[in-house]
C-alpha positions in Angstrom: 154.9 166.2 -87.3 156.4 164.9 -90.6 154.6 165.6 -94.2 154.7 162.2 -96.4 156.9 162.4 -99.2 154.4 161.2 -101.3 153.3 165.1 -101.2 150.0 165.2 -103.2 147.9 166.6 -100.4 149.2 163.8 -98.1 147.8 164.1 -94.3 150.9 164.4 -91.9 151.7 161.8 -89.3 153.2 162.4 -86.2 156.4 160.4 -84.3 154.8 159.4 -80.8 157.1 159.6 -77.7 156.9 156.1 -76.3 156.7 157.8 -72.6 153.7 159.5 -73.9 152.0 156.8 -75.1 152.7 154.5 -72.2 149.3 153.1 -70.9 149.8 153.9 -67.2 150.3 157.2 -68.2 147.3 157.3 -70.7 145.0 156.0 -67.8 146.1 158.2 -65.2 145.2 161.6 -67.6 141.8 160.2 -68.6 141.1 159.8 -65.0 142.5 163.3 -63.7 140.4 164.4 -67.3 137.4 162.7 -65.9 137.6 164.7 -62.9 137.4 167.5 -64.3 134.6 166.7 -66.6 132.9 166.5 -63.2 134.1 169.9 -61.8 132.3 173.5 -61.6 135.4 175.0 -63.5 134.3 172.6 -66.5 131.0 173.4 -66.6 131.3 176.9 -66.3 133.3 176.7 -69.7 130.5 174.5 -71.2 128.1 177.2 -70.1 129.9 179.7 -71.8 129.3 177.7 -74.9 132.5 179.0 -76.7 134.8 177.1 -78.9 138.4 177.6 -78.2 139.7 177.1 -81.7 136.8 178.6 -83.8 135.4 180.9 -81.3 131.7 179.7 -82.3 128.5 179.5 -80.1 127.2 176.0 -79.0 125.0 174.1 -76.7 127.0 172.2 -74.0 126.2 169.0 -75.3 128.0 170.3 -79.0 131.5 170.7 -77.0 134.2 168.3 -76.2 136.9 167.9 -73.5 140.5 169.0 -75.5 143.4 168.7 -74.4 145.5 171.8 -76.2 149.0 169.8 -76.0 147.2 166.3 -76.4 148.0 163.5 -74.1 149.9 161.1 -77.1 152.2 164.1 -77.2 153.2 164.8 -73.7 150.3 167.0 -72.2 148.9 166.6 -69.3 145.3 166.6 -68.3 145.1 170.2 -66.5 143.3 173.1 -66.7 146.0 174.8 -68.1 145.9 172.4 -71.3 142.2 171.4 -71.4 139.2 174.0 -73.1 136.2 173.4 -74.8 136.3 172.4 -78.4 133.3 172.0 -81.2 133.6 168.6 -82.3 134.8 169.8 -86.4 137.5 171.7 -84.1 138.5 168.6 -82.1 138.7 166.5 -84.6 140.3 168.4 -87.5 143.3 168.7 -84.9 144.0 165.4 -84.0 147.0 165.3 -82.5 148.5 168.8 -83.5 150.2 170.9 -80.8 149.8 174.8 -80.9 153.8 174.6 -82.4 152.5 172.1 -85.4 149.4 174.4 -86.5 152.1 177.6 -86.2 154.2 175.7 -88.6 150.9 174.8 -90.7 150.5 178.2 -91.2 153.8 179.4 -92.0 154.1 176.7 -94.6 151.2 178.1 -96.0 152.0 181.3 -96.2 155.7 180.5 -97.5 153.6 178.3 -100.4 151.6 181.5 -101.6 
């Protein structure tokens, strides 16, 4: 993740890995994601209605599919690196890793 130089509360865009990004690739973790949309394991976490990242309650149907590490970065599409996310969550993280938000945070604190 690189901040713009143009600072001013610039959002932060991220170099892509062109092995990540390759479309073979891309298919074959939405597939092996799809699967597991479709297993118990999955809905057992959408039952639980928890949100990884926030830790609030929802309904099933208020919870995406995220991949922690996401796919455009080099994760894979396991249960390892997949939980249930609110969709604020989901999207507010875009493609962050859990290294990128640590280094989010740090910033901040160094800023104070």
């Amino acid at each position: 993740m690189h901040d713009c130089p143009g600072g001013g509360g610039a959002k932060p865009f991220f170099v892509l890995d062109p092995a990540h990004t390759n479309p073979k690739r891309t298919k074959r973790e939405r597939e092996k994601a799809r699967k597991l949309k479709a297993s118990d394991w999955w809905r057992k976490k959408l039952a639980a209605g928890i949100c990884h990242y926030c830790g609030g309650r929802f309904s099933a149907a208020e919870l995406t599919m995220d991949h922690i590490v996401p796919v455009a970065r080099g994760g894979e599409s396991n249960r390892a690196n997949i939980v249930p996310s609110c969709r604020p969550c989901n999207q507010a993280k875009r493609l962050e890793t859990p290294v990128d938000r640590i280094l989010r945070e740090l910033g901040k604190e160094r800023d104070k």
